[in-house]
Structures are given as structure tokens and as C-alpha cells.
C-alpha positions as CSV (number, residue, x, y, z in Angstrom):
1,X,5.7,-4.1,-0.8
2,X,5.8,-4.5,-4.5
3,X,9.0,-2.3,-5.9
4,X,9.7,-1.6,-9.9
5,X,12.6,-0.3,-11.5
6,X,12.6,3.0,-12.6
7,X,13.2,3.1,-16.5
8,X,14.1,5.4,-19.5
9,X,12.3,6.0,-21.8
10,X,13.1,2.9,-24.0
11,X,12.3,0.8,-20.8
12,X,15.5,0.0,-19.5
13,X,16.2,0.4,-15.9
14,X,18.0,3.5,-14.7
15,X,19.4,1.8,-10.9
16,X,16.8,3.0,-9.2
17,X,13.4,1.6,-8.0
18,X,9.9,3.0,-6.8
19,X,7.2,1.8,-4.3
20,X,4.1,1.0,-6.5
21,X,1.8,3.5,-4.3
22,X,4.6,5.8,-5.1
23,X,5.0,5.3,-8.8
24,X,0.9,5.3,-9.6
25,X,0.6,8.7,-7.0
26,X,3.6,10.7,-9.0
27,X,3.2,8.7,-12.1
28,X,7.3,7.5,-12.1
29,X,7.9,5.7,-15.4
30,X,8.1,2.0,-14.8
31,X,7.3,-1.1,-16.8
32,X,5.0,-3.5,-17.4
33,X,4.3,-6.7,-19.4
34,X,1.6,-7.6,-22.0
35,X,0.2,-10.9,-22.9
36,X,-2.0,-10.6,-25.8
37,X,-3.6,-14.8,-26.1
38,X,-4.6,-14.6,-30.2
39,X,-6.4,-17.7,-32.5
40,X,-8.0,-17.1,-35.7
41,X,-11.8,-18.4,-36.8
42,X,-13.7,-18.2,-39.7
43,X,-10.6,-15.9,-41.4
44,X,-10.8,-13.5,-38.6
45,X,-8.3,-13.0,-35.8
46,X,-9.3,-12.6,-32.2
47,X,-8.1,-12.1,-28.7
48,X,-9.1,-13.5,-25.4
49,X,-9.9,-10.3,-22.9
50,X,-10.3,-10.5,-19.5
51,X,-12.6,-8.6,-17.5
52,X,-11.1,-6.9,-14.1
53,X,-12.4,-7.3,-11.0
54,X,-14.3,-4.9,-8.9
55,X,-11.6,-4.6,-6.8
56,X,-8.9,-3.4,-9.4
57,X,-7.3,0.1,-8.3
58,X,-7.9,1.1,-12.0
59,X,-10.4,0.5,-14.5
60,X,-12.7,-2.3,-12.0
61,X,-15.2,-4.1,-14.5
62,X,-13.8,-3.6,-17.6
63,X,-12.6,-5.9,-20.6
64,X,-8.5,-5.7,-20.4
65,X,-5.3,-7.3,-22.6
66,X,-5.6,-10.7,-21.7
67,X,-2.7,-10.7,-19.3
68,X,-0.6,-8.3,-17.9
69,X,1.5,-7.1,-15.4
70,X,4.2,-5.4,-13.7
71,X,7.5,-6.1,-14.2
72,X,8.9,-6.4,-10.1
73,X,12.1,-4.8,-9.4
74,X,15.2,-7.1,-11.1
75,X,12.6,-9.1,-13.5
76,X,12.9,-9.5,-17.1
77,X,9.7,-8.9,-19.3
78,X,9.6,-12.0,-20.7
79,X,10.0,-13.7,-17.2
80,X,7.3,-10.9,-15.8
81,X,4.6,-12.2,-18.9
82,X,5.1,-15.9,-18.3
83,X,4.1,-15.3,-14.4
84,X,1.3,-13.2,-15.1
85,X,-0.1,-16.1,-17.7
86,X,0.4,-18.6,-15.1
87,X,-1.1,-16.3,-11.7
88,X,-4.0,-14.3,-13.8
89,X,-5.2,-17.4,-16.1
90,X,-3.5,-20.8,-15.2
91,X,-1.7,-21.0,-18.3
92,X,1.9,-22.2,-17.9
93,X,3.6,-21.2,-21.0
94,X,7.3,-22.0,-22.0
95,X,9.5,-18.8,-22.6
96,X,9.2,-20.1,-26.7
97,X,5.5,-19.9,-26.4
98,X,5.9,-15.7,-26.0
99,X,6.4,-14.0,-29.3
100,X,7.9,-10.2,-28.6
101,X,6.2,-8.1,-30.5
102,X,7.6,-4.6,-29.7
103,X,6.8,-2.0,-27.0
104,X,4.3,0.8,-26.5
105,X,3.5,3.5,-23.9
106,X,1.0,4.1,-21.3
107,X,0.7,7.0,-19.8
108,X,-2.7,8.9,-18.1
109,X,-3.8,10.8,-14.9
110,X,-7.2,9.6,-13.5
111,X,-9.3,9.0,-10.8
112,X,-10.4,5.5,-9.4
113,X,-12.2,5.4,-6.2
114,X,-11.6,8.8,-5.4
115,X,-8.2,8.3,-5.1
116,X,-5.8,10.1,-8.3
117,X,-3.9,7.5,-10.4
118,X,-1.4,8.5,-12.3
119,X,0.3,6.2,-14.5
120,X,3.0,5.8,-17.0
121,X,5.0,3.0,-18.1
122,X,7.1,1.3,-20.5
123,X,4.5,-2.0,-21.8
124,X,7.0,-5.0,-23.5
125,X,4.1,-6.5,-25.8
126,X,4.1,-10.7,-26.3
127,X,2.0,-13.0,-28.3
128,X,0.9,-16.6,-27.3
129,X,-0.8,-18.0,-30.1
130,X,-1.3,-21.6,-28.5
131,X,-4.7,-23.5,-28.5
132,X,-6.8,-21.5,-25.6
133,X,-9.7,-22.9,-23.8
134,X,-11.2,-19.8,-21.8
135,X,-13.4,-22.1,-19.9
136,X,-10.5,-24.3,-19.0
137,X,-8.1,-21.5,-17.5
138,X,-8.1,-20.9,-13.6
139,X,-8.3,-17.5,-13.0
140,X,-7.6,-15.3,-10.3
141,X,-10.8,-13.9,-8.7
142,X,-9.1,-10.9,-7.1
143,X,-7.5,-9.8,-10.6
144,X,-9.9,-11.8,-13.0
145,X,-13.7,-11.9,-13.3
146,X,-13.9,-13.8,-16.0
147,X,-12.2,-14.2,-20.0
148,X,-13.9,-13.8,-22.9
149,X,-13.1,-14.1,-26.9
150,X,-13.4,-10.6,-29.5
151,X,-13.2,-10.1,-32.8
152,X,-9.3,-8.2,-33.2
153,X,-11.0,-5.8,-35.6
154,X,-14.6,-5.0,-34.1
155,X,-12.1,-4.8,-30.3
156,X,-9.9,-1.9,-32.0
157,X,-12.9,0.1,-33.9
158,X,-14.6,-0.2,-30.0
159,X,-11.3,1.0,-28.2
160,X,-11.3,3.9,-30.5
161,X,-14.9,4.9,-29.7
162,X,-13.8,4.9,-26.3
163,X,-16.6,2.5,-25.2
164,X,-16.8,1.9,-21.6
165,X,-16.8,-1.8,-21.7
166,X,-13.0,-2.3,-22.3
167,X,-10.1,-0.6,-21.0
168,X,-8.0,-2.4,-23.4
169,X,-5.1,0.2,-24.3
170,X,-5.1,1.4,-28.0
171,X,-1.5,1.3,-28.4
172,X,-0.9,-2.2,-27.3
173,X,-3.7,-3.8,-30.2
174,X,-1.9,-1.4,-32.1
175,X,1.4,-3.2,-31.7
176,X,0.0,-6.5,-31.3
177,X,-2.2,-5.9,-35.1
178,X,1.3,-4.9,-36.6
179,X,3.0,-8.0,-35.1
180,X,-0.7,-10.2,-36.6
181,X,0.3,-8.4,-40.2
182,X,4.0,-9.3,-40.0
183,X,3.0,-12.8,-38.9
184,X,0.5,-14.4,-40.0
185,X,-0.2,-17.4,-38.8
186,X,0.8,-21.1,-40.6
């Protein structure tokens, strides 16, 4: 049984926990981390997706953040991201390779096979900017169908349209763009 703590607003944990089942059916504020895996080419930035698998309680099929993840019950963020990078790709990052870049919310009442989800959380946002190889990394089949590279820019313009291919949320490329502009790369 997978159990999160229960947060504030600001994402800190308030002593008590929730079931996930629990948290996704009454929509109990919890957290979650972001990876966001970023290189630039030809002048333009852009960020490795991943697409879901079919078997995802939420948004099954669709490009996502590159890696993310709940935060278990007692975890750190930063602890949470580097786990996810290593179960949901392969990668096995260092806690220096993580860049915070700030934290965003997530929070929507929808329906994924049949079932209501109902989510809201607290999402810590980190950067890995380190050489990526997406046909390299081992992914996990029942999170992962497969990685791909975007364009940053033409990724945000799509997000906004609302096209079905991604499910990427707006306010994570949001703070991950801000974080790009405060940082460019040397």
C-alpha cells in the first residue's frame, strides 16, 4: 500500500498521511516530484517526454514530464526525483545532478476508466541537464511506453492548445522555462 504525507499548501507535511486510492478518490493534497531531462540543439532548448502506458490510472498514452512521481510517506523530494529517474528511465543521477527549480500546483477532477480521479498536489520541480541518450535509457514498461525529444517552445504553445497528445502540466514547463531563463546553460 503506497502512503503520502498529507501537506500544506506550500508542500510541507502536516503529520498525517493518506492511502493513494484515498488521496486520488477525495483529492487530499499530497506531493509529488518532477524531473524535467533538458539539452539544447541548434539554439533551441528541448525536453525529453515520456509517453504513459496504457495502463496508467490517468492520462494512459499520452506524452508526460519526463519523470515524475510521488513523494512516499517520510521521503524527501529530491530523494523521491532521483528514484523515479532511476525506476521510470534507468538513469542513476547523483543528488548534484538535480537542479530545484521551484514548485507548482496540480490540481483537477476527471475521469479515467470510468473511475473519478481527483487530484491535487504539491509538484517540487528539478532539472537534469546531463547528456541523455533516450535510446539508451531502460524504461519501465508498466509506467513508460517509450521517451521522445520536443522542442521546449513548440511543447508549451501545444500544452496550451490543449492537444491530446501530451498531458504534460502547463504549470510545471512553466516553472521549468523560468528556471531555462534564469539559467542558461554554459
Amino acid at each position: 500500500m503506497e502512503l503520502f504525507d498529507i501537506v500544506d499548501e506550500n508542500g510541507m507535511p502536516s503529520g498525517g498521511t493518506v492511502e493513494r486510492g484515498k488521496a486520488h478518490a477525495e483529492g487530499i493534497l499530497h506531493r509529488t516530484a518532477h524531473i524535467w531531462i533538458v539539452r539544447e540543439t541548434g539554439g533551441r532548448q528541448q525536453v525529453l517526454l515520456q509517453k504513459r502506458s496504457a495502463d496508467k490510472d490517468s492520462f494512459p498514452g499520452r506524452f508526460d514530464t519526463s519523470s515524475a512521481g510521488h513523494i512516499q510517506a517520510g521521503d524527501e523530494p529530491r530523494e523521491s526525483a532521483l528514484r523515479e529517474l532511476k525506476e521510470e528511465l534507468g538513469i542513476e543521477a547523483e543528488k548534484e545532478d538535480l537542479d530545484y527549480a521551484g514548485t507548482f500546483r496540480i490540481q483537477y477532477d476527471l475521469e479515467f476508466h470510468g473511475k473519478p480521479f481527483r487530484d491535487n498536489e504539491v509538484a517540487f520541480v528539478y532539472v537534469y541537464r546531463k547528456e541523455t541518450d533516450e535510446t539508451q535509457l531502460i524504461l519501465q514498461k508498466e509506467e513508460v511506453e517509450c521517451a521522445e525529444w520536443f522542442d521546449l517552445e513548440e511543447t508549451y504553445r501545444a500544452c496550451i492548445a490543449r492537444d491530446q497528445k501530451f498531458c504534460v502540466p502547463i504549470g510545471g514547463l512553466k516553472v521549468l522555462m523560468s528556471y531555462l531563463e534564469k539559467n542558461p546553460e554554459h
